[in-house]
Each structure stands twice: as structure tokens, then as C-alpha cells.
PLY file of the C-alpha trace (Angstrom):
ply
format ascii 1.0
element vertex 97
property float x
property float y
property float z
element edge 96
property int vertex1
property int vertex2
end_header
-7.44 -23.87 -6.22
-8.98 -26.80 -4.59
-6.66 -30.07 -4.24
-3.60 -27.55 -4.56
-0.83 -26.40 -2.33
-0.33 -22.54 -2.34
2.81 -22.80 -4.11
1.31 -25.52 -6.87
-1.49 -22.72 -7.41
0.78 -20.33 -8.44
2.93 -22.28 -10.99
-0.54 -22.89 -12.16
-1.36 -19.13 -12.18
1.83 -18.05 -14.02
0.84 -21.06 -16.79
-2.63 -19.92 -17.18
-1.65 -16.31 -17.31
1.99 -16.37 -19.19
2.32 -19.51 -20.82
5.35 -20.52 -18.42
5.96 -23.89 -16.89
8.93 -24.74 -14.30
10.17 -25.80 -10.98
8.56 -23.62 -8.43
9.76 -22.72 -4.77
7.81 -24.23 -2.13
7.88 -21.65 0.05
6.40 -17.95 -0.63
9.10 -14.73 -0.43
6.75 -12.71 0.75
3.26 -11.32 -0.03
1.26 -8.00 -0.99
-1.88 -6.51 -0.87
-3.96 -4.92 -3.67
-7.90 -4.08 -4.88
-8.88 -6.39 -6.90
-11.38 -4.88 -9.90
-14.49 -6.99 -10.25
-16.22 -4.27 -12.56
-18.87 -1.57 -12.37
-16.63 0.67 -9.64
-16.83 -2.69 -7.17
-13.38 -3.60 -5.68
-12.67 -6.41 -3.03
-9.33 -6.36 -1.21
-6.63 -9.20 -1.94
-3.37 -10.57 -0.35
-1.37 -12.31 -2.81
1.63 -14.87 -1.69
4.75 -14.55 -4.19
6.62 -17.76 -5.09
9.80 -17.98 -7.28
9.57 -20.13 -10.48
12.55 -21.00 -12.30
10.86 -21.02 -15.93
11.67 -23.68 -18.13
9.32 -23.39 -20.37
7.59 -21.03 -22.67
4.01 -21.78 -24.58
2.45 -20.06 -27.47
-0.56 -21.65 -26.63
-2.02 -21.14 -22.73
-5.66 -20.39 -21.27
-5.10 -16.85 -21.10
-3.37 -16.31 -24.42
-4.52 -13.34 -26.02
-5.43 -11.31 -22.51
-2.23 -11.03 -22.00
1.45 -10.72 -23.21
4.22 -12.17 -21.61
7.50 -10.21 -21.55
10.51 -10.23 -19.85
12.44 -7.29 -17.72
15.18 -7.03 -15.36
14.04 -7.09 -11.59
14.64 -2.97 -11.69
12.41 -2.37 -15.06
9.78 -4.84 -13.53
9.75 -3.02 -10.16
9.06 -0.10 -12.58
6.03 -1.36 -14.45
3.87 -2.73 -11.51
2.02 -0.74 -9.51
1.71 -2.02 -6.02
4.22 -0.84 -3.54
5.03 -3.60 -2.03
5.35 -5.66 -5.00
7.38 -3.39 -6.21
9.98 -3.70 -3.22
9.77 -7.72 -3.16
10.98 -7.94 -7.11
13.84 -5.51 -6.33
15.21 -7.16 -3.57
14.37 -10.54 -5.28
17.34 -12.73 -5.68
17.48 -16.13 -7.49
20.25 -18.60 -5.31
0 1
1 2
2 3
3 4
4 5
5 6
6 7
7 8
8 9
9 10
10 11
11 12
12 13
13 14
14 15
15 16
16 17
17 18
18 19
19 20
20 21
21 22
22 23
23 24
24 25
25 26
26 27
27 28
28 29
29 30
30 31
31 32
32 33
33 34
34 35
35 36
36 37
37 38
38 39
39 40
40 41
41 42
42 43
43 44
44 45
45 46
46 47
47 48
48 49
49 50
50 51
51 52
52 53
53 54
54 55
55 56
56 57
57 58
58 59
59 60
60 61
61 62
62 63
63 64
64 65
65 66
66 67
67 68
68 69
69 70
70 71
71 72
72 73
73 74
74 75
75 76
76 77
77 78
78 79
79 80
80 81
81 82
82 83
83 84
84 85
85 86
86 87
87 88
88 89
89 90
90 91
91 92
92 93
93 94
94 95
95 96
């Protein structure tokens, strides 16, 4: 996102995409790879950088309302439900101080 820090971008991502709005960590705890799907059997590879956000809010109403729904797990049910590896391994060994 142009104008934004890496960190802002992703408290931006988790409002467009889950309606959440808090304080988020400056500094990333760690990062993953994945495919991302563009359509049509076309893929194009991806590193994402994982911030913490202590959520202190929750909206009904966000850009990507609808697409999605928000829920919440513990860190071992959400290491369950994603499906990158490494992903996986950074939400289990996530720890909020």
C-alpha cells in the first residue's frame, strides 16, 4: 500500500478483510510463503510478513464484508484451519506479552 509502513498495511489488511481495528506491532514475527490464486489455473508466489494486532475493535460493516467471516480460535485450532506450514508453526508458537 503506497504511503504505508509494512506494519500500517496490515492493520489495514485485517480491517478490510475482518472488520478489526487495533494497536498493531511495529515489527513483523515472522513471515511465510504461499501461491497466491489469480484464477484460470495461474498462481504467482507470495511472502507475507505477520504482525500482531491487539484488536480492539470489531465492525459489522468493512470492505470485505460478505467474502468473508470473521471468527475467533485458540492459537492451536487456528494452527489447525490454515493451510500453510509455516503459518501454521508461527500462530502456535505465537505469544501475546
Amino acid at each position: 500500500m503506497h504511503n504505508r509502513s509494512n506494519h500500517e498495511a496490515a492493520a489495514r489488511e485485517a480491517f478490510e478483510e475482518a472488520g478489526v481495528r487495533g494497536k498493531v506491532a511495529p515489527e513483523a514475527i515472522g513471515l511465510y510463503p504461499y501461491r497466491k490464486e489469480l484464477g484460470r489455473g495461474r498462481s504467482v508466489p507470495v511472502v507475507v510478513q505477520v504482525f500482531p494486532l491487539e484488536v480492539s475493535e470489531m465492525l459489522r460493516q468493512y470492505p470485505e464484508n460478505g467474502q468473508r467471516r470473521a471468527k475467533w480460535f485458540s492459537r492451536k485450532d487456528a494452527s489447525r484451519k490454515v493451510l500453510e506450514p509455516q503459518l501454521q508453526k508461527l500462530i502456535r508458537k505465537f505469544s501475546s506479552k
